[in-house]
PQR file with spaces between the fields and no chain letter, atoms N, CA, C, O and H, PARSE charges and radii, in Angstrom:
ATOM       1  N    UNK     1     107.802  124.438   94.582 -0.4000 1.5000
ATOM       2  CA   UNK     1     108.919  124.217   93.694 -0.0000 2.0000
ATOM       3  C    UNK     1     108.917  125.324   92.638  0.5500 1.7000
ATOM       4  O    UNK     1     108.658  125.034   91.470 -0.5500 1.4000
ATOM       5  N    UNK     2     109.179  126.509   92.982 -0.4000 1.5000
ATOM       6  CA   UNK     2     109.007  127.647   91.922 -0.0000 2.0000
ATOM       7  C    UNK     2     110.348  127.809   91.302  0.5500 1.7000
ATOM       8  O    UNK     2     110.444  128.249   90.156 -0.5500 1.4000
ATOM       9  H    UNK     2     109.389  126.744   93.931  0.4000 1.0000
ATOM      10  N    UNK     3     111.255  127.517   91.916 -0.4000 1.5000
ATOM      11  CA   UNK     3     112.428  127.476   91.458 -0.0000 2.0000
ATOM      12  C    UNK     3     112.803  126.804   89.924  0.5500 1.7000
ATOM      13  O    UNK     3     112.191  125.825   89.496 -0.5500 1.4000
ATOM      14  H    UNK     3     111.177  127.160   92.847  0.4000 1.0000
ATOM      15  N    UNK     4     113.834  127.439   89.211 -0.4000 1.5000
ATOM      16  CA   UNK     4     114.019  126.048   87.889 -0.0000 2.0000
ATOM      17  C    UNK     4     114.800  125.340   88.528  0.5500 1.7000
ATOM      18  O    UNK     4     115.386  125.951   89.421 -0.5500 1.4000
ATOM      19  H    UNK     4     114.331  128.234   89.559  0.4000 1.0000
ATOM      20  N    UNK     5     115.105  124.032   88.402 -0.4000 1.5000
ATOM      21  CA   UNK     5     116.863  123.556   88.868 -0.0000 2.0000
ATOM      22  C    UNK     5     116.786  122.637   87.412  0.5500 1.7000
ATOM      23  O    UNK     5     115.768  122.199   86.877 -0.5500 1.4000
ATOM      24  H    UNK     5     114.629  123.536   87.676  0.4000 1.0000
ATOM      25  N    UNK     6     118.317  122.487   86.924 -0.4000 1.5000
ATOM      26  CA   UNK     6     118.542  121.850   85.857 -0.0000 2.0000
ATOM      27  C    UNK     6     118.421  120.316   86.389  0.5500 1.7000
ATOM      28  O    UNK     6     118.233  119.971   87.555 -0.5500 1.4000
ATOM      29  H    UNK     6     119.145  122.843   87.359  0.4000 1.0000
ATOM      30  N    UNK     7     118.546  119.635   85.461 -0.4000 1.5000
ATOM      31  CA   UNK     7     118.401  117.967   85.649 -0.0000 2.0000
ATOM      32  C    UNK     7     119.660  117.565   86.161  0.5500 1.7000
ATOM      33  O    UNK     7     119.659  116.446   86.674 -0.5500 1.4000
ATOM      34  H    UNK     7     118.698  119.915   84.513  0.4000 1.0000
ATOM      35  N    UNK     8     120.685  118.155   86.156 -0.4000 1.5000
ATOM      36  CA   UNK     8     122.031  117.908   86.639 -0.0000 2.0000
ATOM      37  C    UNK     8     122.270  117.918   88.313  0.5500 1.7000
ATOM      38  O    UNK     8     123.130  117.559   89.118 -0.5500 1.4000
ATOM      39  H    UNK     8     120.685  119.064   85.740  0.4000 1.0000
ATOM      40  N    UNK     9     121.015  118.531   88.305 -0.4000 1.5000
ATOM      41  CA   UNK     9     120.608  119.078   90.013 -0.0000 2.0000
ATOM      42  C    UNK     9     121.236  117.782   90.783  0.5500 1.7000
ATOM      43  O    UNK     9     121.344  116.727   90.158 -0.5500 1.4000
ATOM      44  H    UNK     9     120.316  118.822   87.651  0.4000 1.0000
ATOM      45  N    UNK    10     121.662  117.874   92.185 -0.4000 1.5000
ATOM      46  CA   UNK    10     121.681  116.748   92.667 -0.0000 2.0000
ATOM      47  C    UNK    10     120.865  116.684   93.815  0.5500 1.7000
ATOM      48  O    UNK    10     121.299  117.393   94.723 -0.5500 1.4000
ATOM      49  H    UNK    10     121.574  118.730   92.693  0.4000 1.0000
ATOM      50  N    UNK    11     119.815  116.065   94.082 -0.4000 1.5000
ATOM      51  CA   UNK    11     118.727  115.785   95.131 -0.0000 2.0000
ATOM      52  C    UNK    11     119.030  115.024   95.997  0.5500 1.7000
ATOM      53  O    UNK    11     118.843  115.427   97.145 -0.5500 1.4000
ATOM      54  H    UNK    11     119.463  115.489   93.344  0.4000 1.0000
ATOM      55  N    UNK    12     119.735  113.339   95.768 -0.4000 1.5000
ATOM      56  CA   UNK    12     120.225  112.768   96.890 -0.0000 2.0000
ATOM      57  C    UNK    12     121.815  112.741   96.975  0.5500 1.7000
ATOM      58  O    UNK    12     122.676  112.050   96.431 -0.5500 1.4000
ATOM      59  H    UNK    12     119.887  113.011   94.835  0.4000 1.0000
ATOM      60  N    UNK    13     121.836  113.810   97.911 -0.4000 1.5000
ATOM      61  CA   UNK    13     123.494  113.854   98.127 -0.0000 2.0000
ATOM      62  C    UNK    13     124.116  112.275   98.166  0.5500 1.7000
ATOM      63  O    UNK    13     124.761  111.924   97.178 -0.5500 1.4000
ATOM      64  H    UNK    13     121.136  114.371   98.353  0.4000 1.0000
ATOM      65  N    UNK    14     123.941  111.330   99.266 -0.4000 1.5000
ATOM      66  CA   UNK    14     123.881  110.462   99.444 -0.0000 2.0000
ATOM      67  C    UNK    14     124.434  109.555   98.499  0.5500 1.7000
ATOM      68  O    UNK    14     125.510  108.983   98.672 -0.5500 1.4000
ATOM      69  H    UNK    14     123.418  111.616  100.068  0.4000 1.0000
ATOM      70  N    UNK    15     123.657  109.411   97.433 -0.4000 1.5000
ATOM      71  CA   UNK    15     123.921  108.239   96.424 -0.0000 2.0000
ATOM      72  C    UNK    15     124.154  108.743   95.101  0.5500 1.7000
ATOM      73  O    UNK    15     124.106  108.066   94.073 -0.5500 1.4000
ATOM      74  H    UNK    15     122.783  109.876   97.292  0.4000 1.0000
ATOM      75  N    UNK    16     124.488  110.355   95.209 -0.4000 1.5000
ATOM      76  CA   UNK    16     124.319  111.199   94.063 -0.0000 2.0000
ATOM      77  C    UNK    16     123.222  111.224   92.879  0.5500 1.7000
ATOM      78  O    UNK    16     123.453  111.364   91.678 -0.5500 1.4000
ATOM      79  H    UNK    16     124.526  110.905   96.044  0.4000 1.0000
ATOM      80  N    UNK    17     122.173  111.080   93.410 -0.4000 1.5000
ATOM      81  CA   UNK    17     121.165  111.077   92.453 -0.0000 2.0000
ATOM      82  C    UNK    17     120.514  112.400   91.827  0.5500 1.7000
ATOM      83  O    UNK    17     120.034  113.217   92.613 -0.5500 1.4000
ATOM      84  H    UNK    17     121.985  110.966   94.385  0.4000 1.0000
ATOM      85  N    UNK    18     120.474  112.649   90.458 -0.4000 1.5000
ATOM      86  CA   UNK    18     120.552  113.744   90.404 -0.0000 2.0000
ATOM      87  C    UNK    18     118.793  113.770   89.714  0.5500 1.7000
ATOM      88  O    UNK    18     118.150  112.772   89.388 -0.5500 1.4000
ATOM      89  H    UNK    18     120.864  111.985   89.819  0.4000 1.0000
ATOM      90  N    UNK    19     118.368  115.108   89.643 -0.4000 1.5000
ATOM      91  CA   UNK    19     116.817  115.560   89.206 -0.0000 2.0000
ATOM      92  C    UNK    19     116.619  114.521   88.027  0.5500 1.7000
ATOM      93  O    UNK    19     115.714  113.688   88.031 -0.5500 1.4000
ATOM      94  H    UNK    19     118.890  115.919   89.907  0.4000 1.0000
ATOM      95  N    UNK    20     117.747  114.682   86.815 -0.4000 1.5000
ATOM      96  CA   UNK    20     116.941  114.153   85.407 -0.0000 2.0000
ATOM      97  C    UNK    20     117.076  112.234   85.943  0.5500 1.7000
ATOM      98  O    UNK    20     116.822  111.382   85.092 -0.5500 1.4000
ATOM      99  H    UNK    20     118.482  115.359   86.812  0.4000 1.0000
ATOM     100  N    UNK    21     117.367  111.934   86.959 -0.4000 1.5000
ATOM     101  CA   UNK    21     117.537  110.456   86.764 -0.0000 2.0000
ATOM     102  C    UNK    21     115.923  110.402   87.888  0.5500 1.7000
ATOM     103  O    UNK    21     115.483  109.252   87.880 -0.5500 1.4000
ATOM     104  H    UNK    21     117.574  112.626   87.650  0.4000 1.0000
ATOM     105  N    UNK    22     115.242  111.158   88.578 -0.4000 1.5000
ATOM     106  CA   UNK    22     114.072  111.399   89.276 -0.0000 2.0000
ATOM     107  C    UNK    22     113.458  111.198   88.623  0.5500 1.7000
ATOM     108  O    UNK    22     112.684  110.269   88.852 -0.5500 1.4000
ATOM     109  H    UNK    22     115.600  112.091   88.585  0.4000 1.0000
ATOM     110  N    UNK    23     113.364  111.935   87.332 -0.4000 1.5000
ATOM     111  CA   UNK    23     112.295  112.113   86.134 -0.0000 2.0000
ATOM     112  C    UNK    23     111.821  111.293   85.639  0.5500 1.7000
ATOM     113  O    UNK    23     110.631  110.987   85.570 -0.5500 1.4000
ATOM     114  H    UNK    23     113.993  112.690   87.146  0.4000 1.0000
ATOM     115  N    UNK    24     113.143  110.609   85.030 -0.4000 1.5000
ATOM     116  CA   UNK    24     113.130  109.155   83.893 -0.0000 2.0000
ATOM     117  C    UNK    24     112.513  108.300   85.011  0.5500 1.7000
ATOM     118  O    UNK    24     111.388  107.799   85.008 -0.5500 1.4000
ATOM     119  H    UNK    24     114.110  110.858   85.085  0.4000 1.0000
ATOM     120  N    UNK    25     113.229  108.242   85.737 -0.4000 1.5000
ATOM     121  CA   UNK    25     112.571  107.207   87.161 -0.0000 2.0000
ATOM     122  C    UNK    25     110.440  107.281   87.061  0.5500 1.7000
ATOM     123  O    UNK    25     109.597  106.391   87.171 -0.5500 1.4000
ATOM     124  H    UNK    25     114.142  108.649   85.739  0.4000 1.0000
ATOM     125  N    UNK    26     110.352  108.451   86.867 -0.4000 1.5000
ATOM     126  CA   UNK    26     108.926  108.654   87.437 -0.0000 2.0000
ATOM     127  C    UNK    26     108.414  108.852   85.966  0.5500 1.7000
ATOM     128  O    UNK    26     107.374  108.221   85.777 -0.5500 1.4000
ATOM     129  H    UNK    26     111.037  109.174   86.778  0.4000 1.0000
ATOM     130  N    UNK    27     108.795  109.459   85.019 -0.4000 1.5000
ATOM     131  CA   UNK    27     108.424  109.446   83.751 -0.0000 2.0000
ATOM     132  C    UNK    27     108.282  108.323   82.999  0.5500 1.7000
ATOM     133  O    UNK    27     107.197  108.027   82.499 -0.5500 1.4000
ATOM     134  H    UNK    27     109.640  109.972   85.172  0.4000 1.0000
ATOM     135  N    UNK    28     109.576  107.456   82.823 -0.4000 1.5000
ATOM     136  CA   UNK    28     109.720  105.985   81.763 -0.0000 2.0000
ATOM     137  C    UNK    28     109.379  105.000   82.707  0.5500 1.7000
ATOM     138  O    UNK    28     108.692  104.089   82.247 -0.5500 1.4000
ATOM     139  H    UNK    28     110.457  107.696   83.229  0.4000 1.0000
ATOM     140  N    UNK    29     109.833  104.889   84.588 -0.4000 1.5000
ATOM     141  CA   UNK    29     109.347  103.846   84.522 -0.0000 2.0000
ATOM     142  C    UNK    29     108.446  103.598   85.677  0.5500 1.7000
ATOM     143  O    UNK    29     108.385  102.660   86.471 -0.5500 1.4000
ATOM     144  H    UNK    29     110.391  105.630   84.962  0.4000 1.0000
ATOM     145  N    UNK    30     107.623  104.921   85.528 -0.4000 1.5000
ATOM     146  CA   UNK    30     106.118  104.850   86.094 -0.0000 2.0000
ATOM     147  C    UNK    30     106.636  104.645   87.832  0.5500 1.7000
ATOM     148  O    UNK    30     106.171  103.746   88.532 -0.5500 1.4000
ATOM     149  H    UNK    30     107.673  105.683   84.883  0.4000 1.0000
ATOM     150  N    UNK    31     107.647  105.633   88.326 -0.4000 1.5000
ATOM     151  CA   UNK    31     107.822  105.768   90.184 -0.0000 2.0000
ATOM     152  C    UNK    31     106.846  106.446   90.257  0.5500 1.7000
ATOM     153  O    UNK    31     106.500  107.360   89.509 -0.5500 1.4000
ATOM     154  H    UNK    31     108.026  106.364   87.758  0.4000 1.0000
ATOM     155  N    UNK    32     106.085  105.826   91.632 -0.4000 1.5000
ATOM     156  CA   UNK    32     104.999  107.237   91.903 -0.0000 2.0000
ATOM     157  C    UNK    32     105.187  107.331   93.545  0.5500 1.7000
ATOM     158  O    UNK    32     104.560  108.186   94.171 -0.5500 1.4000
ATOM     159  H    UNK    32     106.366  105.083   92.239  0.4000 1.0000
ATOM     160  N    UNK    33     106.036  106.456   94.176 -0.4000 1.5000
ATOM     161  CA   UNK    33     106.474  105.899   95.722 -0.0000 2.0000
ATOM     162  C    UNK    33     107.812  106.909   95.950  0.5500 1.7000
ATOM     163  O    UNK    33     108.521  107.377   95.059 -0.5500 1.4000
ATOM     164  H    UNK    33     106.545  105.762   93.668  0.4000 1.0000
ATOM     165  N    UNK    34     107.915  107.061   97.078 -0.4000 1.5000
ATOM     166  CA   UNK    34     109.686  107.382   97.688 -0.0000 2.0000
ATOM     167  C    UNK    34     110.053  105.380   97.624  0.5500 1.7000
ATOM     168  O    UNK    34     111.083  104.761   97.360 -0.5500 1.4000
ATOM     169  H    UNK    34     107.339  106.680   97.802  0.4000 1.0000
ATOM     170  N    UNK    35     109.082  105.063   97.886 -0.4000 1.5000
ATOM     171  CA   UNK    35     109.827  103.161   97.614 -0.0000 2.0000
ATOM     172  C    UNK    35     110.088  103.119   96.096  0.5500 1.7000
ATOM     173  O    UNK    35     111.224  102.735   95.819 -0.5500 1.4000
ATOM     174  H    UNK    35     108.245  105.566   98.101  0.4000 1.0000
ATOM     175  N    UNK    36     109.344  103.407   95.112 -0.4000 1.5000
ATOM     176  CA   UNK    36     109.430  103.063   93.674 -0.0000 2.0000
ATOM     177  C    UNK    36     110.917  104.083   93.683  0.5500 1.7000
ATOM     178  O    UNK    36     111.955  103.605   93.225 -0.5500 1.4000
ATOM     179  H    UNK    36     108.420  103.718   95.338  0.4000 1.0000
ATOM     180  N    UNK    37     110.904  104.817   93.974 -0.4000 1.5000
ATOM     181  CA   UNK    37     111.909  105.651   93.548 -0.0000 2.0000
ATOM     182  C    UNK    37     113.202  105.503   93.996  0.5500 1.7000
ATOM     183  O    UNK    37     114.191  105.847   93.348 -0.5500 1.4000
ATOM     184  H    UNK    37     110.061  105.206   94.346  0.4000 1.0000
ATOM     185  N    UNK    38     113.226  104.819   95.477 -0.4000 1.5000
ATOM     186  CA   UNK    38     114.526  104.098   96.206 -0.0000 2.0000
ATOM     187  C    UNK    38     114.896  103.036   95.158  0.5500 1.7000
ATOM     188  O    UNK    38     115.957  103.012   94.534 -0.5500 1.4000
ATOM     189  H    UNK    38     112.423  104.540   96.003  0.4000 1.0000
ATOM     190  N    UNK    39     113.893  102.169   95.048 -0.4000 1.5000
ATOM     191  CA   UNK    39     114.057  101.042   94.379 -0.0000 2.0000
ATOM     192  C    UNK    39     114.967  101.069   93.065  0.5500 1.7000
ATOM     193  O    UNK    39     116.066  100.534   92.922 -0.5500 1.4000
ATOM     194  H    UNK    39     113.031  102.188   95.555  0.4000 1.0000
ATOM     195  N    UNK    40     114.181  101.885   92.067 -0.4000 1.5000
ATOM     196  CA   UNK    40     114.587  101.991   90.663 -0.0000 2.0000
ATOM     197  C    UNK    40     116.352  103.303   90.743  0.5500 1.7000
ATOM     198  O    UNK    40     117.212  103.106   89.884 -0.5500 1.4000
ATOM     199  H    UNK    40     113.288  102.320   92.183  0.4000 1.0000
ATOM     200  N    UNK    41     116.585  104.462   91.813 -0.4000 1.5000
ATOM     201  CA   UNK    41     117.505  105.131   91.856 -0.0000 2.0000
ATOM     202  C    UNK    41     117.911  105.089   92.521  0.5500 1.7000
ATOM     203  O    UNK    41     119.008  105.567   92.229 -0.5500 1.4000
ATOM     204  H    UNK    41     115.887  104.622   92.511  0.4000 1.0000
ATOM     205  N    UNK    42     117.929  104.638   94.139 -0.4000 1.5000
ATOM     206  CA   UNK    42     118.579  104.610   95.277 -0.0000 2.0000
ATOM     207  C    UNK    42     118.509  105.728   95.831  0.5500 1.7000
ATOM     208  O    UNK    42     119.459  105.922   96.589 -0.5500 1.4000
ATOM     209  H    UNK    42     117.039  104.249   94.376  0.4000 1.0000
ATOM     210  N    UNK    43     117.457  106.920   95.749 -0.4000 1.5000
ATOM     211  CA   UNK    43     117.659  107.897   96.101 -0.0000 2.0000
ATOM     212  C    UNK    43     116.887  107.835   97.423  0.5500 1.7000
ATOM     213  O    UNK    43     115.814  107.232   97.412 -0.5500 1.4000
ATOM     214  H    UNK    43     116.685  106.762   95.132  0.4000 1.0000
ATOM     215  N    UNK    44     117.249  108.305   98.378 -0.4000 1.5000
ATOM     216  CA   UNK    44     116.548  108.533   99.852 -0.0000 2.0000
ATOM     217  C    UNK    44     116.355  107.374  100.083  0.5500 1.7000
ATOM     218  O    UNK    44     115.241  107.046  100.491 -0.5500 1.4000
ATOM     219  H    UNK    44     118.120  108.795   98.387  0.4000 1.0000
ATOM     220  N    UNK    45     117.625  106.152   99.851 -0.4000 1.5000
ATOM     221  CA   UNK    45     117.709  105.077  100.281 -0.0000 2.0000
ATOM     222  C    UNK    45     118.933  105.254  101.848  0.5500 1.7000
ATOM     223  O    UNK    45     118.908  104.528  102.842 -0.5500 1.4000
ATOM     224  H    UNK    45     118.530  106.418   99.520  0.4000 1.0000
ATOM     225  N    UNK    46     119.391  105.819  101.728 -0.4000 1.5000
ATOM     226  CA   UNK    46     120.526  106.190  102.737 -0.0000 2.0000
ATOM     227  C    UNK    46     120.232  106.950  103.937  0.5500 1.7000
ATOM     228  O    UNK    46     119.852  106.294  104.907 -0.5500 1.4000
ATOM     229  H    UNK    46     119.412  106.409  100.921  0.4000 1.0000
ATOM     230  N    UNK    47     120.322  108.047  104.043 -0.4000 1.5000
ATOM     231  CA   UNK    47     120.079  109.267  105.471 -0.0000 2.0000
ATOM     232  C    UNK    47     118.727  109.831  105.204  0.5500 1.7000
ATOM     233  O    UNK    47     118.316  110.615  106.059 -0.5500 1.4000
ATOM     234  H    UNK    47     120.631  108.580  103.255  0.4000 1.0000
ATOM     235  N    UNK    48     117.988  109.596  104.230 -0.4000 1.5000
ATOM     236  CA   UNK    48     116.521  109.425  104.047 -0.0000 2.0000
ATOM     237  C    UNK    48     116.199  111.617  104.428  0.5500 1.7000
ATOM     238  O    UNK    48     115.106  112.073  104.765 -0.5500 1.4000
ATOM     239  H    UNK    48     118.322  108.958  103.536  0.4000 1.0000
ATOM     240  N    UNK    49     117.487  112.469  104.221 -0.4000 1.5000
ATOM     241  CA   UNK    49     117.268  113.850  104.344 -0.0000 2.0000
ATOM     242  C    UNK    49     116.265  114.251  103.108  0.5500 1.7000
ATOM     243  O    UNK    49     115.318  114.972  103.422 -0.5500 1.4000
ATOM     244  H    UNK    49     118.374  112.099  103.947  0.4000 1.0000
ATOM     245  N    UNK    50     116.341  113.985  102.187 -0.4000 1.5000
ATOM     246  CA   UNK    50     116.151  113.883  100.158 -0.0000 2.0000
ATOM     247  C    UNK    50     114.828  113.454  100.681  0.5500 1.7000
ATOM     248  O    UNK    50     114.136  114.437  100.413 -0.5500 1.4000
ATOM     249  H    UNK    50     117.110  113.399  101.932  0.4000 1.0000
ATOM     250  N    UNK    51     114.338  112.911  101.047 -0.4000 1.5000
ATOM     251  CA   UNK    51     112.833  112.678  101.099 -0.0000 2.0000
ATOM     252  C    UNK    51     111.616  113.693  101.014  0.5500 1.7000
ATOM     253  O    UNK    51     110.677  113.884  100.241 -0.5500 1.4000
ATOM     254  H    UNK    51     114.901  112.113  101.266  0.4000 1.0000
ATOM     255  N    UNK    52     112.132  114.292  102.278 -0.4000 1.5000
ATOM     256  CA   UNK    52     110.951  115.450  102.907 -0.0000 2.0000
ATOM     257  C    UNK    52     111.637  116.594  103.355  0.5500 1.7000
ATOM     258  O    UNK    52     112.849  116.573  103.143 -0.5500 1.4000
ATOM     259  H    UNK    52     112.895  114.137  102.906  0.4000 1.0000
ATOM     260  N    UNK    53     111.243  117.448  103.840 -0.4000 1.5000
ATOM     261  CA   UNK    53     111.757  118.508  104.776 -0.0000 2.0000
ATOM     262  C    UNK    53     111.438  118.159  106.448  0.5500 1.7000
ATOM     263  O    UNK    53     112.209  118.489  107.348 -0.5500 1.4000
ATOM     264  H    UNK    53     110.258  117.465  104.013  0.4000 1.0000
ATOM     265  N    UNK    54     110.601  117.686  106.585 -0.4000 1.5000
ATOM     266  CA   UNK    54     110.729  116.581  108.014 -0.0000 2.0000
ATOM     267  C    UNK    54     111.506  115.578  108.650  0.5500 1.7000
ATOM     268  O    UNK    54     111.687  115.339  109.844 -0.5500 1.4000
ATOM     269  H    UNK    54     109.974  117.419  105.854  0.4000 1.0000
ATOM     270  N    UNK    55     112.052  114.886  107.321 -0.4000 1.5000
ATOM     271  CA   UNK    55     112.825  114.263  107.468 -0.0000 2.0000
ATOM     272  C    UNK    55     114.425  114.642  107.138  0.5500 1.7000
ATOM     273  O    UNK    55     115.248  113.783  106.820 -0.5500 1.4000
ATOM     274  H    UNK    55     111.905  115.081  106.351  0.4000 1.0000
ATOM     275  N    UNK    56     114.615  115.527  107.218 -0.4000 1.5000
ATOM     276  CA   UNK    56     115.725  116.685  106.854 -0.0000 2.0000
ATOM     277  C    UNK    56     116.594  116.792  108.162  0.5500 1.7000
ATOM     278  O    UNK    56     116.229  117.599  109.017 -0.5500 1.4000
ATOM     279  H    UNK    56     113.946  116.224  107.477  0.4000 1.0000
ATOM     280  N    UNK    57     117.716  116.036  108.374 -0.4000 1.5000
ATOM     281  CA   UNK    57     118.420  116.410  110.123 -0.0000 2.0000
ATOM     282  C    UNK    57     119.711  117.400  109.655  0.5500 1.7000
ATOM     283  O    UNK    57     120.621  117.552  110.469 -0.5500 1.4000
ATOM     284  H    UNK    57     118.013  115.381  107.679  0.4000 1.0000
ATOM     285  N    UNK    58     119.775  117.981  108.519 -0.4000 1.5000
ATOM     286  CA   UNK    58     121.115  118.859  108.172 -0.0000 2.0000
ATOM     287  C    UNK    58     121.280  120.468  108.787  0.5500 1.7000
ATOM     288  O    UNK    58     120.358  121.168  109.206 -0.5500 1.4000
ATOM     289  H    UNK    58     119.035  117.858  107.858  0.4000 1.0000
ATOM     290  N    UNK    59     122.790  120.842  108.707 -0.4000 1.5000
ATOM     291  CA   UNK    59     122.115  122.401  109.367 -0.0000 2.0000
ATOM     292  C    UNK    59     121.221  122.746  108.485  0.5500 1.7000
ATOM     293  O    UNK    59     120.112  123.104  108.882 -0.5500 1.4000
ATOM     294  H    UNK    59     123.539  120.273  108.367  0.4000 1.0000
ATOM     295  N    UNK    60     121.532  122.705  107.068 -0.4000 1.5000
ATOM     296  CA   UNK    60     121.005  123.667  106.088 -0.0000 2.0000
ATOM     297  C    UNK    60     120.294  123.136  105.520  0.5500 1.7000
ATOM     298  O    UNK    60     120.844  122.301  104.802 -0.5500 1.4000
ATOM     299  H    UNK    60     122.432  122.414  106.746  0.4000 1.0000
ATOM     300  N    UNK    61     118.997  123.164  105.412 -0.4000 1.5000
ATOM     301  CA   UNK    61     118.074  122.434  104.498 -0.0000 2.0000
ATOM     302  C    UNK    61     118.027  122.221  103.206  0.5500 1.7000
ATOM     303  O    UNK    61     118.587  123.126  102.587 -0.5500 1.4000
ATOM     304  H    UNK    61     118.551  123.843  105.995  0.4000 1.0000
ATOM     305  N    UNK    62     117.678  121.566  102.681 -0.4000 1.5000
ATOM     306  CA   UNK    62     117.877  120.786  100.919 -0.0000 2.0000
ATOM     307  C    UNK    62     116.743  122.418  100.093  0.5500 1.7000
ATOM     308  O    UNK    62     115.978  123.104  100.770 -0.5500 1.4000
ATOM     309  H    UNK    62     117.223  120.830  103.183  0.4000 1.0000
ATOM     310  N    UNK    63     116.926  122.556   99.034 -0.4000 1.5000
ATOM     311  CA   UNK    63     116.309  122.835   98.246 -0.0000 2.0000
ATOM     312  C    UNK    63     114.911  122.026   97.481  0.5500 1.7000
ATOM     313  O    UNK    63     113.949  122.407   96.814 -0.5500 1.4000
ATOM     314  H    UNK    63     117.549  121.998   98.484  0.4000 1.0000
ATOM     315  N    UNK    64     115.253  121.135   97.830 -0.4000 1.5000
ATOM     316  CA   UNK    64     114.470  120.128   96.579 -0.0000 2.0000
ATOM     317  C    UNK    64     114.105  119.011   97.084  0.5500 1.7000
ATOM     318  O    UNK    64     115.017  118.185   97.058 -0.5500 1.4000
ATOM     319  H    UNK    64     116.034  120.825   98.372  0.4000 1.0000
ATOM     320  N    UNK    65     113.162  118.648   97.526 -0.4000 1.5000
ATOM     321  CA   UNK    65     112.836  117.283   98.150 -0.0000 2.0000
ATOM     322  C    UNK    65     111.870  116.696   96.896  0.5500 1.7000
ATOM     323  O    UNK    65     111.117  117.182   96.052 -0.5500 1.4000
ATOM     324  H    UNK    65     112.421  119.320   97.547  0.4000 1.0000
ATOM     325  N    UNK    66     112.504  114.923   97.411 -0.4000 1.5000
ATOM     326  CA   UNK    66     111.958  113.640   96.370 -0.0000 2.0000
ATOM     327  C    UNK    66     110.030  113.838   96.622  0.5500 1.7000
ATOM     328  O    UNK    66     109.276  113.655   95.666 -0.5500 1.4000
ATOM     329  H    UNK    66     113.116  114.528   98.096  0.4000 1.0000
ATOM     330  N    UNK    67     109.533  114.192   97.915 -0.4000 1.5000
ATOM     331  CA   UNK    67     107.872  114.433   97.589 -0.0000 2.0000
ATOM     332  C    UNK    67     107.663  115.339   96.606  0.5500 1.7000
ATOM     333  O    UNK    67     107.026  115.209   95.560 -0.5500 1.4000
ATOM     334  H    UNK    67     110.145  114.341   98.691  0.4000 1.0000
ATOM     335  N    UNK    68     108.554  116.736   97.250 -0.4000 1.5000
ATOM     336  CA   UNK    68     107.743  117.586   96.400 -0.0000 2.0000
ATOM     337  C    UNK    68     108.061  117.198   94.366  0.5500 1.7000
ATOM     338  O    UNK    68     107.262  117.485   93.475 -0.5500 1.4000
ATOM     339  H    UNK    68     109.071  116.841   98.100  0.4000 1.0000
ATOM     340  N    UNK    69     109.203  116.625   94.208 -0.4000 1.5000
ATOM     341  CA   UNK    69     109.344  115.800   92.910 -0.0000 2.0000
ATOM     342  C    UNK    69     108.244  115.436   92.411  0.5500 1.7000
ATOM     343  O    UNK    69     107.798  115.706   91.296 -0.5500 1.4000
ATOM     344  H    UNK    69     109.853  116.393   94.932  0.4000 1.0000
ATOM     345  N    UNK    70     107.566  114.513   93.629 -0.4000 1.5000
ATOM     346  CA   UNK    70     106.552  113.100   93.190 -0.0000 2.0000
ATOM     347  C    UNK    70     105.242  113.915   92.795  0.5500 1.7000
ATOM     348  O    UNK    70     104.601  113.677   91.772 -0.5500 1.4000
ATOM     349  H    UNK    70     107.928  114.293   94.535  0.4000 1.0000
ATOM     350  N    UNK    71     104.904  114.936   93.750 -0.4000 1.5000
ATOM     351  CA   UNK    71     103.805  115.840   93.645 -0.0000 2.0000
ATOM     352  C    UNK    71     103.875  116.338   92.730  0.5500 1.7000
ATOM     353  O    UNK    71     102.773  116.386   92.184 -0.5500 1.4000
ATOM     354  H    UNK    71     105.424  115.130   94.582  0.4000 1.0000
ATOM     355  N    UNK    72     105.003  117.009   91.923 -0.4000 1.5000
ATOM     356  CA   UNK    72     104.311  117.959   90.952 -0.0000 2.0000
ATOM     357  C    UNK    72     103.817  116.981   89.574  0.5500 1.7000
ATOM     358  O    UNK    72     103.129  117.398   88.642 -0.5500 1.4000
ATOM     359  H    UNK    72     105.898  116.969   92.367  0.4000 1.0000
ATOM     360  N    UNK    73     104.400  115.481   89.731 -0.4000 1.5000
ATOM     361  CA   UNK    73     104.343  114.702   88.678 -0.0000 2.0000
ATOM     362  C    UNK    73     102.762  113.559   88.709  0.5500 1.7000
ATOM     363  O    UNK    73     102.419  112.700   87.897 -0.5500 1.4000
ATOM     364  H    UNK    73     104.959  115.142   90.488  0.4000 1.0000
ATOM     365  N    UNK    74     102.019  114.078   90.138 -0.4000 1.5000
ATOM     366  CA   UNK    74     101.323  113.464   90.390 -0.0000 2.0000
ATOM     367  C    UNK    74      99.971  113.731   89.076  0.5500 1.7000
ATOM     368  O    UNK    74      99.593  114.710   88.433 -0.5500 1.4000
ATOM     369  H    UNK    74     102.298  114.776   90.798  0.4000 1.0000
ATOM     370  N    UNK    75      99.679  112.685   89.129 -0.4000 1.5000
ATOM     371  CA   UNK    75      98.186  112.457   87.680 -0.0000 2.0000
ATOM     372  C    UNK    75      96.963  113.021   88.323  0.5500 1.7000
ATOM     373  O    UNK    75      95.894  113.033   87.713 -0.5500 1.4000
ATOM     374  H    UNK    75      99.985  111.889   89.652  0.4000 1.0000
């Protein structure tokens, strides 16, 4: 994740979930799951692409996946 992306970013196309609602999610209310994080944002609740890059069926691949999110926030 060397990239910056602003919080406006949008990560799950899907349900429009965007980076700064990832954050708060994993920051205020302690997501550390792709489940905690479905749960509390709905993100990579849908076509589940936003997850991983494995789990990615688009031509063009995402920039920004919800692991690598979880990882850099990992303790």
């Amino acid at each position: 994740m060397a990239k910056s992306f602003p919080h406006s970013y949008e990560v799950c196309n899907c349900k429009h979930v965007t980076l700064g609602e990832i954050i708060y999610a994993i920051k205020e209310k302690d997501a550390k799951t792709l489940e905690e994080l479905g749960k509390i944002t709905d993100a990579g609740t849908a076509c589940k692409c936003c997850q991983d890059a494995s789990c990615d069926i688009g031509e063009e691949k995402l920039e920004l996946y919800l692991t690598q999110i979880l990882k850099k926030f990992e303790k």
